[in-house]
N, C-alpha and C positions, 0 to 999 in steps of 0.2 A: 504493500500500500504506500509506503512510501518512495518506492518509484516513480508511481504515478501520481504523488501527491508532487512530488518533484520538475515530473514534466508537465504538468498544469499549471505551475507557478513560473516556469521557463516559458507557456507560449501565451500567457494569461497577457503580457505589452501588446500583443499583435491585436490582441484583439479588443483590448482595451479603447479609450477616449487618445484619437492620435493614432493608433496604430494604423497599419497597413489592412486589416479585416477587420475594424473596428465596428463596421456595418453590421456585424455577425455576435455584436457582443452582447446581446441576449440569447444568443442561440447557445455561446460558450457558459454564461452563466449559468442554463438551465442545467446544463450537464455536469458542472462545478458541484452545482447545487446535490444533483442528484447522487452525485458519489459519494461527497461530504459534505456533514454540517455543516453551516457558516458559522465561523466565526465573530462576527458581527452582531452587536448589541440591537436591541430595537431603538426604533426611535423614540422617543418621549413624548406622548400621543396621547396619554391618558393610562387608565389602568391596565397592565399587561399581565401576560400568563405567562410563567418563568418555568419552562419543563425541558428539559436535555431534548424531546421526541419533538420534533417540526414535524411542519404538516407534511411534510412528502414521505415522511417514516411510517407516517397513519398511512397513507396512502397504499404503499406499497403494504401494511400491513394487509389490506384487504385484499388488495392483489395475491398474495399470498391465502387468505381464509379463500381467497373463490378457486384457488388450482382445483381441491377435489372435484369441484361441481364440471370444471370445466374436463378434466381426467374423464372423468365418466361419461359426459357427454361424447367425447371424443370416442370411448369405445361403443356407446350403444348407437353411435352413426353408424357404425360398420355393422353392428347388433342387427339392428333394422334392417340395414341394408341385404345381407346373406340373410335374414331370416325371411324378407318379401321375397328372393329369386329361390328359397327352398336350396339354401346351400349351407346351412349352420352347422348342420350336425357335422359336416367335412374340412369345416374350415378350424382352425386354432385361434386360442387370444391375437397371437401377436400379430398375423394377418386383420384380422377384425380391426384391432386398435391401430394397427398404421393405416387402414383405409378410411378411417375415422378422423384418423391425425391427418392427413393430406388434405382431405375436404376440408377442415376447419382452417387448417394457419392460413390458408391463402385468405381466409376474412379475417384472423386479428389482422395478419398486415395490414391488409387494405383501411381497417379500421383505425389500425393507428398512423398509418403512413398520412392519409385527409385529416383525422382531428389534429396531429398535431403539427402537420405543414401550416393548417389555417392557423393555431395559438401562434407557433413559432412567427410566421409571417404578419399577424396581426403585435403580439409583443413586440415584434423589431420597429414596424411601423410607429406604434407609439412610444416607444424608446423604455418601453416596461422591461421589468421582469417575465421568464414566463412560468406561468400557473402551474402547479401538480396535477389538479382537477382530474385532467383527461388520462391520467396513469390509471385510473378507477372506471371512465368511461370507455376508454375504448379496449377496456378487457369485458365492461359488461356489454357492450352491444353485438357483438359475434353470439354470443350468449345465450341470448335472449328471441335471436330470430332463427326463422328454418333454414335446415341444414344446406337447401335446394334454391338459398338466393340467390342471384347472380349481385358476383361481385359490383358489376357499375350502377345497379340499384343502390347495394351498399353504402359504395362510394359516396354517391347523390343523397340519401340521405342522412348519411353521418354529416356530412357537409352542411346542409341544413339545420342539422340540430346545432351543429358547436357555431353557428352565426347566429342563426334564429332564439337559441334557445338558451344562446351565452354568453356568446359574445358581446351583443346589442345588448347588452343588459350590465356589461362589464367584464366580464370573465370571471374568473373558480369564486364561487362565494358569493354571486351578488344575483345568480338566476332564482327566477322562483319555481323553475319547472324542473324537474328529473330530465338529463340530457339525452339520457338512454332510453328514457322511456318515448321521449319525441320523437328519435329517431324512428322506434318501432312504430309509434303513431303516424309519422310520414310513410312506410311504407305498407302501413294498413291501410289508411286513404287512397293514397297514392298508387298503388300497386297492388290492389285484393288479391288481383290470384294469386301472386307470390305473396301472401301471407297468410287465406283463409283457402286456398286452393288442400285437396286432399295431397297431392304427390309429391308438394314442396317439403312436407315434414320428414320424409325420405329420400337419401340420396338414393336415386335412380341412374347414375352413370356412371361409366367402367372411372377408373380413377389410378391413373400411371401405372395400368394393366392388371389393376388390383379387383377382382369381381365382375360381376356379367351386366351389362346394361339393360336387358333383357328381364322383365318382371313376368311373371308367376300371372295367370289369366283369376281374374275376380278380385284382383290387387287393389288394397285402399292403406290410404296415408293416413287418413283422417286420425287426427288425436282425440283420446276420449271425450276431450269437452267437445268438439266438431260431431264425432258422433249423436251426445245427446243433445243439439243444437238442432239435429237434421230429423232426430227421432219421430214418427209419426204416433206412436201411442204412451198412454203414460210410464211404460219400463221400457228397458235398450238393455242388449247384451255389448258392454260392452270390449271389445276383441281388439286384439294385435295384426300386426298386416298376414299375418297366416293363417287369421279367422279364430284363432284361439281366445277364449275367454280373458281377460284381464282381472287379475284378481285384488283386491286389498294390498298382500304382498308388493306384488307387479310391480304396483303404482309406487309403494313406498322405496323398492330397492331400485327403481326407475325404468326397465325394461318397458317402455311404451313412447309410441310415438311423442315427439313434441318439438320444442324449440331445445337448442342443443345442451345448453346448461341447467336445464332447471325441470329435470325428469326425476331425481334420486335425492328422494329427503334426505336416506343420509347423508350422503353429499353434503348437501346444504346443511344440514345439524351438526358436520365437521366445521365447515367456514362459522358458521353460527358460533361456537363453543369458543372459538379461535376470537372473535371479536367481544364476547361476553369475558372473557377473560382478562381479554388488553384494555377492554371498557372502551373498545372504542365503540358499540353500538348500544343503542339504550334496550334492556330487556323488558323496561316498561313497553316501550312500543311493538317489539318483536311478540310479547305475548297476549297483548291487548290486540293484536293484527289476530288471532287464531282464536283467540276468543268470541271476537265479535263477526268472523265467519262463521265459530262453529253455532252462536246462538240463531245467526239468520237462517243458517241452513238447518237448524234441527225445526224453526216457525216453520217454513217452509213445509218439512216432513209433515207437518200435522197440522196443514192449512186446510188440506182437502184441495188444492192444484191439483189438476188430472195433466201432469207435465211429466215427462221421463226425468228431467234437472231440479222438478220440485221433487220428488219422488226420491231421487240418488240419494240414500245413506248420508246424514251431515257429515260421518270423517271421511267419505269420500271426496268433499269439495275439498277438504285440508291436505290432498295429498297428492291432486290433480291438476296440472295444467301448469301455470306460473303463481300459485296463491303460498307457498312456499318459499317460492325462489324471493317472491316480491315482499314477502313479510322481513325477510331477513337481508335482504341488501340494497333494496329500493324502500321500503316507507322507511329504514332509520336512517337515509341520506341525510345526514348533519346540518347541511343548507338548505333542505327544500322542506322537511318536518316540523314537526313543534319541538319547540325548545325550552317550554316549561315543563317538571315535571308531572302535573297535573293534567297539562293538555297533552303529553303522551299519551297517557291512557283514553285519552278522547279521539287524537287522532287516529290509532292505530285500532280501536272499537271501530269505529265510521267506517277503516280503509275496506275491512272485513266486513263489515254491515255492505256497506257500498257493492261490494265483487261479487257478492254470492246474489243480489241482485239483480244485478246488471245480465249475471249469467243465467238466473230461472227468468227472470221476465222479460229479455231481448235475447232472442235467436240469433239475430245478426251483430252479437259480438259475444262469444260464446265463452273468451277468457275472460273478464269481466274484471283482471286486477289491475290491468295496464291501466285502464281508466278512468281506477276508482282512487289509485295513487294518483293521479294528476290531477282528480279533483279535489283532492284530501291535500296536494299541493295548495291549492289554491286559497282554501282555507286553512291552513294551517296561521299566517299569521294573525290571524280573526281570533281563532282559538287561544293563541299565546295569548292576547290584548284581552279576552275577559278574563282570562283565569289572571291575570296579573290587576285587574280593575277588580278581580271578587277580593284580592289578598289586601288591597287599597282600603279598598270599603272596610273589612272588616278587622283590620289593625285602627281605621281611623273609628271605627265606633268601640273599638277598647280604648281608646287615649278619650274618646268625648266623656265613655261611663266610669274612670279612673278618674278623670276632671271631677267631676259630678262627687265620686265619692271623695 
């Protein structure tokens, strides 16, 4: 490390104020930054937070808590993929997992190559620093969408969220919307088939000689919620693309179609554990998120809906679709959430109130958490402002009846 600590400090002139690439000296910074601390005191600004861990350490910590989700996804691409052409039983892990690994990197690149050309390009522009932010987003956007996007969709909408959705707004810290979650909202608008289509949640093509591009006749991609979105009576069997039953298990150890990180709770209750521990995510809101799914979906069960989604077992919605993935790495987004501890638990009731929803009473948007964080975005600082005016209120009527006495 101190080699390199060495030869950063040797080409740090160039590209400093004055140098020869000095045009590039956020771009050096950001990488300064990201290997080592800075040195450097804050500025004198008002009250500060005095902790060895900067925000880019948090950062990468999550980056780290999502590897499981993202491991897993990467092999049940390949999962799906040999189990739609009827080749599983023949094939091994490590065939599975490299043809699972191929289709996915080419979308983190892509994802991080656009979000962070635009920060890079937009900090040089303004002669900023640049943000950590997108070290977090553009690991969740590959994530989050099917396995079957074509990368220049990608591209287009990543692009879109980190201007639209962050940049215009100031960059890391100052958006109100979840980045990630825009993104997927631009190419659910933007592009239905490639996101509510059946065959995009399965990779369907050979992939650097790896598998058959050829599917199995009566072939469906659909993911469970898509199934009970389409259902015509009040129950659905729901089935994996080889017509097999899907079961409780299934759902939880992730073997079922979906978007590519956010199939395998446990997966996600690794990253979970990993951020409850470093305290970088609040578990008020992580368990206040499953809470207030599991109450709307258990109303539901006993509403009398003649719907297959009213109908679904309530800890089936808790284990299905992205209501998992989004309890635990999108509503405790630190920027876009509530920030009192009180209105966690409100926020994260609502997000789960809101999803389960969205999902039994519109068909036509069958995950129902994408959109229930982004309205739960929206109020989230509404929520902060009264529970911070109830604690007002009621500290100032113990000082009026202290007067008093």
């Amino acid at each position: 490390m101190n080699t390199l600590r060495n030869l950063l400090d040797k080409i740090k002139p160039t590209f400093s104020e004055g140098g020869k690439l000095s045009m590039f000296r956020s771009v050096f910074d950001g990488f300064e930054t990201f290997l080592f601390v800075p040195n450097e005191t804050s500025k004198p600004l008002g009250a500060q937070i005095h902790d060895a861990v900067d925000s880019k350490r948090i950062m990468i910590m999550v980056v780290i808590a999502l590897i499981p989700a993202l491991l897993f996804g990467m092999y049940n691409v390949g999962y799906q993929h040999f189990l739609s052409v009827g080749q599983l039983a023949t094939t091994g892990f490590f065939p599975i997992f490299w043809y699972g690994f191929l289709a996915v990197l080419p979308k983190i690149i892509v994802s991080y190559l656009v979000g962070l050309g635009i920060e890079f390009t937009v900090a040089q522009w303004k002669g900023e620093e640049i943000h950590e932010g997108f070290l977090v987003t553009g690991f969740l956007i590959p994530m989050i969408i099917p396995v079957d996007c074509p990368l220049w969709i990608l591209a287009i909408a990543t692009a879109f969220a980190v201007i639209f959705a962050k940049e215009i707004f100031g960059g890391t810290g100052m958006n109100i919307l979840n980045v990630a979650l825009i993104t997927r909202v631009f190419l659910f608008f933007a592009y239905p088939t490639k996101m509510s289509g059946d065959s995009v949640w399965i990779r369907t093509t050979d992939v650097c000689g790896i598998g058959e591009g050829q599917l199995i006749d009566g072939f469906s991609g659909a993911t469970p919620l898509g199934q009970l979105a389409t259902a015509t009576g009040s129950t659905v069997n729901l089935t994996d693309a080889a017509g097999n039953s899907i079961s409780i298990l299934d759902a939880i150890l992730g073997f079922i179609p979906g978007s590519i990180g956010e199939t395998s709770v446990i997966a996600i209750a690794l990253g979970a554990i990993l951020l409850l521990v470093t305290r970088i995510a609040s578990w008020k809101t992580m368990l206040s998120v499953f809470a207030g799914g599991a109450f709307m979906a258990f109303i539901f069960n006993i509403s009398g809906i003649d719907t297959a989604a009213a109908n679904l077992p309530w800890y089936y919605h808790l284990v299905l679709g992205g209501f998992a993935f989004g309890a635990v790495f999108m509503a405790t987004d630190p920027v876009t959430s509530s920030r009192t501890e009180c209105g966690k638990w409100v926020y994260g009731f609502l997000i789960g109130v809101m999803a389960i929803v969205i999902r039994v009473l519109n068909p036509g948007y069958p995950e129902g958490m994408m959109l229930a964080i982004l309205l739960m975005n929206l109020f989230a600082p509404l929520i902060d402002y009264y529970v911070v005016q109830r604690n007002i209120s009621k500290r100032a009527k113990r000082i009026a009846k202290s007067v008093k006495q």
